[in-house]
N, C-alpha and C positions, 0 to 999 in steps of 0.2 A: 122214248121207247127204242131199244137197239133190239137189231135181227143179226143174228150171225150169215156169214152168208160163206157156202161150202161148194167145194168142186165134188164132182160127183165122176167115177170112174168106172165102168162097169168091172163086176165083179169076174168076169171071164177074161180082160185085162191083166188083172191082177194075179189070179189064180193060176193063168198059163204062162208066166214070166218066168221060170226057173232061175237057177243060180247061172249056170252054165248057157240059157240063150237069154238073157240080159235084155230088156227090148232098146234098140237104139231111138225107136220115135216114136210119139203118141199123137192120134189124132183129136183135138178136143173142137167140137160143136162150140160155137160162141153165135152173140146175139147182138143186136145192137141198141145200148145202153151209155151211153158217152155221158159222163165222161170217164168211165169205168171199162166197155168195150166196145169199140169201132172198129168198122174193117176202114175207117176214115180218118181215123186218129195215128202218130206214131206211135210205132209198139204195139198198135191193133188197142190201146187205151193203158192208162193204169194198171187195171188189174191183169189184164191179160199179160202186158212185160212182166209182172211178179210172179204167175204162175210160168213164161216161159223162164225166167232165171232160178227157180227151183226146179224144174227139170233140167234145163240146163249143167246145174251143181250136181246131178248125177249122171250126166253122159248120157240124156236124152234131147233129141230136136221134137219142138212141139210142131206142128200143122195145126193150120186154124181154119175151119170153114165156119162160114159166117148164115148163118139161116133166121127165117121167122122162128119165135121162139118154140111155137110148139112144135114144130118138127124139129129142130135143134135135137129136143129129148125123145123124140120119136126114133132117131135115127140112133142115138146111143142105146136106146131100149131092145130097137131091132140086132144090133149088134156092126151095125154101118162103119163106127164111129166108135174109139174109144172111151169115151167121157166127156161130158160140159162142165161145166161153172158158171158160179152166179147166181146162185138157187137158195132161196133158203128152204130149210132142210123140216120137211111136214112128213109124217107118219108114213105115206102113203112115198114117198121117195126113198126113205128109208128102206123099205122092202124092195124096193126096185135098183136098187143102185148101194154104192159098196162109197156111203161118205167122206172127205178127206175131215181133217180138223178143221175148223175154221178158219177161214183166210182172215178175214178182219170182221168187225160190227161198224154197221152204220147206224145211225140216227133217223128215224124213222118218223117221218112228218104228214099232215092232213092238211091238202090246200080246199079251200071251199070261196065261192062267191062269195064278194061283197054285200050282193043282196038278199044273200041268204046266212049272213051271219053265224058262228058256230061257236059254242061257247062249252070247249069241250077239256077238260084235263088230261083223261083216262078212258079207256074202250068204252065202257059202263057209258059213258055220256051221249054216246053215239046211236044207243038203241034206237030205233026207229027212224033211225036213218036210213038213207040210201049213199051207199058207196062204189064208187067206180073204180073198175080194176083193171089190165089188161088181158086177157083171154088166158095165157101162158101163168100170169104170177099168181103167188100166194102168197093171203097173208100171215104175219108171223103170228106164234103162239097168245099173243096179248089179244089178240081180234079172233083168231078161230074158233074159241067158242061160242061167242056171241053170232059169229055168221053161220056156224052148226045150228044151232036152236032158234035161227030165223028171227032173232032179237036186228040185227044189221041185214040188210039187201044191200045182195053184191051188182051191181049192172055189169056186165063183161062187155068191150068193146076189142076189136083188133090195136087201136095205136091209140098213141099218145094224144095226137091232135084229136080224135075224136073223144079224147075224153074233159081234154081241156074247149075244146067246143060246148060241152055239155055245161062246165062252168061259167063260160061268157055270156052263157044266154039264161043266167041265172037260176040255175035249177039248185032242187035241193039237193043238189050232190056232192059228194065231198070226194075226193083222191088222196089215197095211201101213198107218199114215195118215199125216198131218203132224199133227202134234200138237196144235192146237189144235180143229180139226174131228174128230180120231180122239177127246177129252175128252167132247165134248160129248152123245154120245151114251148115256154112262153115265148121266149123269141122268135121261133118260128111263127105262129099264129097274128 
């Protein structure tokens, strides 16, 4: 399963930039997602140095504040902030925010207990499951219908550990990530 995953810019950024005042800096809300974006990581992570070297290539300096996620988009909605990244792009952001193209797709993976087995292909397999999510994410178009029509329960927790806690202690729950950020967080615990 691949998600696209979009920087989002508010639309009043964009609109008020004319020919003639050029914006020289953008502020973008980021989160922390290592190994994609850290205010811990150099370059602030992967993705972050890719979105600053594309503004860069047109004589913009990016600023980064680094926030819990949902303020992150709070603050770009209020008008705080001029844009985040890292988002994939659900109906409902869509009307809020003025999308870029897609930065990259990642591979999108379900970690679950051992002693809770999963024997799953495809969304469809999941029904009746319970899935954990973080408060801020969404999931990509392959899962939202099935969590629309109440076929998948979502659990929302604030972090990572608390959701990989959920797994240790063998619940029936499973976790959506892309895989290399959904790793990482086993080694803390």
């Amino acid at each position: 399963m691949r998600l696209l995953l979009v920087l989002f810019v508010t639309l009043f950024f964009t609109t008020n930039a004319g020919a003639r005042d050029q914006p020289t800096k953008i502020r973008l809300t980021n989160g922390e997602w290592a190994p994609y974006q850290s205010e811990k990581l150099p370059e602030f992570g992967a993705t972050s140095e890719l979105v600053t070297k594309a503004f860069e290539a047109v004589g913009i300096e990016v600023e980064y504040g680094f926030f819990p996620w949902n303020r992150a988009m709070m603050l770009v909605e209020r008008g705080a902030w001029d844009g985040t990244f890292m988002w994939v792009l659900t109906p409902e952001r869509e009307r809020l925010y003025l999308p870029s193209d897609p930065l990259f797709t990642l591979r999108e993976v379900v970690f679950y207990s051992r002693d809770n087995p999963l024997d799953a292909q495809k969304p469809e397999d999941l029904e009746g499951k319970v899935m954990g999510a973080l408060d801020a994410s969404a999931f990509g178009r392959q899962f939202a219908p099935h969590i629309e029509d109440g076929s998948i329960f979502v659990a929302r927790v604030p972090n990572n550990r608390q959701l990989f806690q959920m797994l240790a202690r063998g619940g029936s729950i499973s976790y959506q990530s892309w895989k290399p950020a959904g790793i990482r967080p086993f080694r803390s615990i």
